[in-house]
C-alpha positions in Angstrom: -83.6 71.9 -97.9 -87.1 70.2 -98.6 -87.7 66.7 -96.9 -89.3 65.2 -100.1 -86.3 63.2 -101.0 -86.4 59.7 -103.0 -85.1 56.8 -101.8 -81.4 56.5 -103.6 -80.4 53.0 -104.5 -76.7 53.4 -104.1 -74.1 50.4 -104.7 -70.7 50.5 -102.5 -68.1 48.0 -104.0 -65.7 48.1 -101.3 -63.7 46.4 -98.2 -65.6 44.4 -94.9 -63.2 44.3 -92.2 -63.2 43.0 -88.5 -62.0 46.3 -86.0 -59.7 45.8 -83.6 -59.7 49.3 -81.6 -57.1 49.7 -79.0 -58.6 52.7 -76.7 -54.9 55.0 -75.3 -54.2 58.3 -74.1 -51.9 58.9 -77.1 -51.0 56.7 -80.3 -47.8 54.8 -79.4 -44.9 56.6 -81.8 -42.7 53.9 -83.8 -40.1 51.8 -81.1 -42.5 53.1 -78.1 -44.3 50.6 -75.6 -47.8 51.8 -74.1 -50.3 50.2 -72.0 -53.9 50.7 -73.3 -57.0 50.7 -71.2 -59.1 48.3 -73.5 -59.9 46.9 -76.6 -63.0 46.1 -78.6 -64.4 44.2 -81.7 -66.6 46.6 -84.4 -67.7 45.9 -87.6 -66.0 47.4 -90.6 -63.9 47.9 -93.9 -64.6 51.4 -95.8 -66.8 49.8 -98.3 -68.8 48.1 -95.2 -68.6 51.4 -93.4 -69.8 53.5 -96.3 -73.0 50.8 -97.1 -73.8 51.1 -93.4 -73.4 54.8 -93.3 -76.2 55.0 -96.7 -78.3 52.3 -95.4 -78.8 53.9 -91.8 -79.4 57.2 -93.6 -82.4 55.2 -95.5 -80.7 54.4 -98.7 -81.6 51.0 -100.6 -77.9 49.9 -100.8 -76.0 46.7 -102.4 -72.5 46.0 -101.4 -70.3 44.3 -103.9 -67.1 42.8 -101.8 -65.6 39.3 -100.2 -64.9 38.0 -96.7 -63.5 34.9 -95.2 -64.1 31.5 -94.3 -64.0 32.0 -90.8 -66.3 33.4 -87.5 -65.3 37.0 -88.6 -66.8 36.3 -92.0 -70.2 34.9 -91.1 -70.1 37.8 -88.1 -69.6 40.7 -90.3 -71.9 39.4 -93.1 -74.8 39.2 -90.4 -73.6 42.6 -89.0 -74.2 44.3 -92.7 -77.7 42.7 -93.1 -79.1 43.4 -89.6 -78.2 47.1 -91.4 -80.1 47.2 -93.9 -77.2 46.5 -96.7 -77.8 43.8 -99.4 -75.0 40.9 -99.7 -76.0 39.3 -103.0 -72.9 39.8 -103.7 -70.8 39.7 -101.2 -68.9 36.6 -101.4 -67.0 33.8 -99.1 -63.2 33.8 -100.3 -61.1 30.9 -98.6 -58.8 32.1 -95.8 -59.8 34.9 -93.2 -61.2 37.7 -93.5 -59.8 41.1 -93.4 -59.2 42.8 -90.3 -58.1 46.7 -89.0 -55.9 47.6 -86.3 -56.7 50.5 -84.7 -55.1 52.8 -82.0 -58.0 55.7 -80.4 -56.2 58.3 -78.6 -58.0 60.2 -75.9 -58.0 63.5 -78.1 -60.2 61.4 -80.6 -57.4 61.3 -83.6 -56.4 57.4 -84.5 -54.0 55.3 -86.9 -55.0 52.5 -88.4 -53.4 49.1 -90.0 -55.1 47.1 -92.1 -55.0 43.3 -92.9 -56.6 43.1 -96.2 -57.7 39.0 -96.1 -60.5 38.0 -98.3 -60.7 41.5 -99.8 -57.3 41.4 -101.4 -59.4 38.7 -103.7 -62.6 40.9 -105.0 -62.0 40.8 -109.0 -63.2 42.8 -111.8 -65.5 39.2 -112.7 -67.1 40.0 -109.0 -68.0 43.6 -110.2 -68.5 42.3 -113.9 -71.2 39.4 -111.7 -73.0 42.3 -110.4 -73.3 45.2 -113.6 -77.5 44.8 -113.5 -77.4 46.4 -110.1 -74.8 48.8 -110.9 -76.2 50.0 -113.8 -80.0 50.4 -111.8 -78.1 52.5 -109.0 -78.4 56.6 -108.4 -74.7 56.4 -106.9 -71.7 54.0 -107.5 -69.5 54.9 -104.3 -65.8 53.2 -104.3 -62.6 53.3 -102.2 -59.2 52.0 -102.0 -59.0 48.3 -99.9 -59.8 46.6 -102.4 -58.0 45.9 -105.9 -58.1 48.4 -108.2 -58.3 46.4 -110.9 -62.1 45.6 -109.8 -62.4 49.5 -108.5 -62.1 50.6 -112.3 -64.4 48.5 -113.6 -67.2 49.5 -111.5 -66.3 52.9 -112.4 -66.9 52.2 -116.2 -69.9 49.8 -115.5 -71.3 52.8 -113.8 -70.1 55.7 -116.4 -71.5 53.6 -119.1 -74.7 53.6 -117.5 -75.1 57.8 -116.3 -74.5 56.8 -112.2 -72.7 58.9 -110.7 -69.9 58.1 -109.0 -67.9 59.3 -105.8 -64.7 57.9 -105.4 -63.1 57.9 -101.9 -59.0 57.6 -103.0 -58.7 55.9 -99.3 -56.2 54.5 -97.9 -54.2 56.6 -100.5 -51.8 55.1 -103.6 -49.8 56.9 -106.1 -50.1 56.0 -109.7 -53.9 56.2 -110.0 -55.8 55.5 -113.7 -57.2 58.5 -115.7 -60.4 56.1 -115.3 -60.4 56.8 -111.3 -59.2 60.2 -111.4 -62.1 60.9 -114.0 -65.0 60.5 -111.4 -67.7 62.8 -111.2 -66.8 63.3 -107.8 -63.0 62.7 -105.8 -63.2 63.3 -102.3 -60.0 62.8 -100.6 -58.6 64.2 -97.2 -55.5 66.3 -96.6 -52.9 63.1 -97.2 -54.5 61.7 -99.6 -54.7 64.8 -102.0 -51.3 65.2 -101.2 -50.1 62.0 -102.7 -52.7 61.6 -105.4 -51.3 65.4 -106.7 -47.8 65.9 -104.6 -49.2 69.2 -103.2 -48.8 69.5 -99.4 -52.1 70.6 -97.7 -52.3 72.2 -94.6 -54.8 74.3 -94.9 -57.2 75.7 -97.7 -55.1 77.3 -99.7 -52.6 74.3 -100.6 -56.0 72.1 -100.1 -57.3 74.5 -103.3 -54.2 73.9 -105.2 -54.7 70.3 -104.6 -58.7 70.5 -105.8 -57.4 72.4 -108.9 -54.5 69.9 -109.9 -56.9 67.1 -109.3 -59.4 68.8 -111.5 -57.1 68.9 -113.7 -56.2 65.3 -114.0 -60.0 64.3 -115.0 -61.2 65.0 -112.0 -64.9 66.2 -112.7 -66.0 68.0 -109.0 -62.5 67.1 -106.4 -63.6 68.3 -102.9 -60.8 68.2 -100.2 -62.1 67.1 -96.4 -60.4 69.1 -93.7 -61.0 67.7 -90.7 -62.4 70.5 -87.8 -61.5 73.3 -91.0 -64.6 71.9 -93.1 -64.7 71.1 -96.4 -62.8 72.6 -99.7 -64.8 72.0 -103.3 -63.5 73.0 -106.6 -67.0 72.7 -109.0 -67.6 71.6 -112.6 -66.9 75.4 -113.5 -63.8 75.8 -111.7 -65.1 78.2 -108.8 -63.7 77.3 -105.7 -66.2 76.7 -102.7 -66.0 76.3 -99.3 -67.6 74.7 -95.7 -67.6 75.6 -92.3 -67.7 72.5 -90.3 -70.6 71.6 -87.7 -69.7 72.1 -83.9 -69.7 68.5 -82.1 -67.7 67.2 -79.3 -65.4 64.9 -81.1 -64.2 61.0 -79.2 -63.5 59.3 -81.8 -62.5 60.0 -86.1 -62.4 56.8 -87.2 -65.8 57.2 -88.9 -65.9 60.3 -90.0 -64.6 60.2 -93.4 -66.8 57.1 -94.5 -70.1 58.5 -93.0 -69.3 61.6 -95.3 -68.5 59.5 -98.1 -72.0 57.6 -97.6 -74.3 61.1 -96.4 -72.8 62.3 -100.1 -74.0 59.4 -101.5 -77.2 59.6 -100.0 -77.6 63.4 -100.6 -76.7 62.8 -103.8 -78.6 60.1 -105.0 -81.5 61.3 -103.2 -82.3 64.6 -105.3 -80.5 66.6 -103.3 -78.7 70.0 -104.9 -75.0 69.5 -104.7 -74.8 72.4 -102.0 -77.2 70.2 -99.8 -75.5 67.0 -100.7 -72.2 68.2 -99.5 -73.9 69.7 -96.4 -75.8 66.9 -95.5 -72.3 64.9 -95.7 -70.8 67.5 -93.9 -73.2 66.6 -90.7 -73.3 62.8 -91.0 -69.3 63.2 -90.5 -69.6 65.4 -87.8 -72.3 63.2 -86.1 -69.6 60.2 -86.6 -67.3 61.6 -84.6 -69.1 61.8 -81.3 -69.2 58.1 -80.5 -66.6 55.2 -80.5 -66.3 53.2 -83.1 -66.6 52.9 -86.9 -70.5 51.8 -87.9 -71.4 51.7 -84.5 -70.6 55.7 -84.3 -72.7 55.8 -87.9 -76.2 58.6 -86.9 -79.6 58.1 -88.5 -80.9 60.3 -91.3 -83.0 61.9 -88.1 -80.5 62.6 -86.4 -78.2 64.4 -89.3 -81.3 66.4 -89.8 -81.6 67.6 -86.4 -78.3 68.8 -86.4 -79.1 70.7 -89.9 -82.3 72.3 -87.5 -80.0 72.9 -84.9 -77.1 74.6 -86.6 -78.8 76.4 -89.6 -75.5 78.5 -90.7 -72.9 75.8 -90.9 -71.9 73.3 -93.7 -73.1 75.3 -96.8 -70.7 76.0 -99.6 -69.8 79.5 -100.1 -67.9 80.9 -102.9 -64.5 81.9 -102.4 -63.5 85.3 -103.2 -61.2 85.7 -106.3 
């Protein structure tokens, strides 16, 4: 890996949430009553998440999305620019903004509710508003909280245009468009490849099965995210690839996924090769993990590459044996 990257410009049309993190010693099961030990207020929303996560990395990034009327709204807008992350087109929706419940549990795992608010009202005229800066991007990068309606037409504003785009099927949904499932790149986790593809993945070999069926549904690279067991890529070609994860002392997941999704953007858009790209991803998760919070737990671009330095063996994609 050489350290004459460009600067991507990468556009994240996505969700800006409020975080409402509820710190326990375990996540309370359904009926159950627990007493937490605190709770905090963090910026986030995976499409805010994801912007941050490019941005801090030292991406030029534009974030397409809404928020409310309210103190959250002004809050989390300010919160994105002190980041680095253009709001051109982030608009004010009347009503409030949305907002993410979310219980930490002391091993680090979490669940999460969200209150979609203002994003429920992004439209495809929003996206449509912002095609120049699409079309200008390295990386279109795309998620879930938002309407699909105004996910898909980002996706052919950008395919139109040769950006490639990564699409994060997050939270999951059933019944996606051949448009989605066509992206150059789907990245989802173990539950979401199961219900995008009805395969059960618990490890790499049902997480292959998944890769290969979403390949198969337009798909054009589907890599699997396994938590602590790494990553799972199923290439262009059809050879099957896999990641060792990084070794960090995990608090808190809540990032991780979106600081992957934005170090693959960055990689990515930046000139990486893919195998870097998904490497570079691969750390910026694993960095995410070892503070609280969702953008606040977000590492620099120094920092993921002192973890490359530091651990020179993990992350890479190796092909899997026939």
């Amino acid at each position: 890996m050489t350290d004459d990257w460009r600067v991507p410009r990468i556009v994240v049309v996505g969700s800006v949430n409020l975080d409402l993190v509820l710190r326990c010693a375990v996540i309370a099961r359904r009926g159950e009553t627990l007493a937490g030990r605190d709770l905090q207020e963090h910026f986030g929303g995976k499409g805010a998440n994801q912007a941050v996560a490019a941005a801090r990395l030292g991406a030029d990034v534009w974030l397409i999305g809404r928020v409310g009327a309210d103190r959250f709204g002004d809050a989390l807008l300010q919160g994105l620019q002190s980041a680095g992350v253009r709001t051109e087109h982030v608009q004010e929706t009347a009503g409030a903004s949305g907002v993410a419940v979310i219980q930490v549990e002391d091993s680090g795992q979490n669940s999460i509710v969200v209150v979609p608010g203002a994003n429920a009202g992004l439209t495809a005229a929003d996206v449509t508003a912002a095609a120049d800066v699409i079309r200008a991007a390295d990386v279109l990068l795309v998620q879930f909280e938002v309407p699909l309606e105004a996910v898909e037409t980002a996706i052919r504003t950008a395919t139109e245009a040769g950006v490639t785009v990564i699409v994060d099927p997050a939270p999951a949904q059933r019944d996606v468009s051949s448009v989605i499932l066509s992206a150059d790149w789907l990245v989802p986790n173990e539950t979401e490849a199961e219900v995008l593809t009805g395969t059960v993945v618990t490890e790499r070999l049902s997480a292959q099965r998944a890769a290969q069926q979403l390949q198969r549904l337009g798909a054009k690279q589907a890599l699997v995210t396994l938590g602590g067991d790494g990553v799972l890529l199923v290439d262009r070609a059809g050879q099957v690839q896999v990641a060792e994860p990084f070794r960090v002392s995990a608090v808190d997941t809540t990032a991780a996924g979106d600081a992957f999704a934005g170090g693959l953007a960055y990689g990515l858009g930046s000139g990486m090769s893919e195998s870097e790209a998904v490497r570079f991803a691969c750390a910026t998760g694993a960095l995410a993990t070892t503070r609280h919070g969702a953008q606040s737990a977000v590492p620099t671009g120094a920092e993921v590459r002192r973890l490359l330095e530091q651990q020179p063996e993990a992350g890479w994609l190796l092909r899997c044996a026939d």
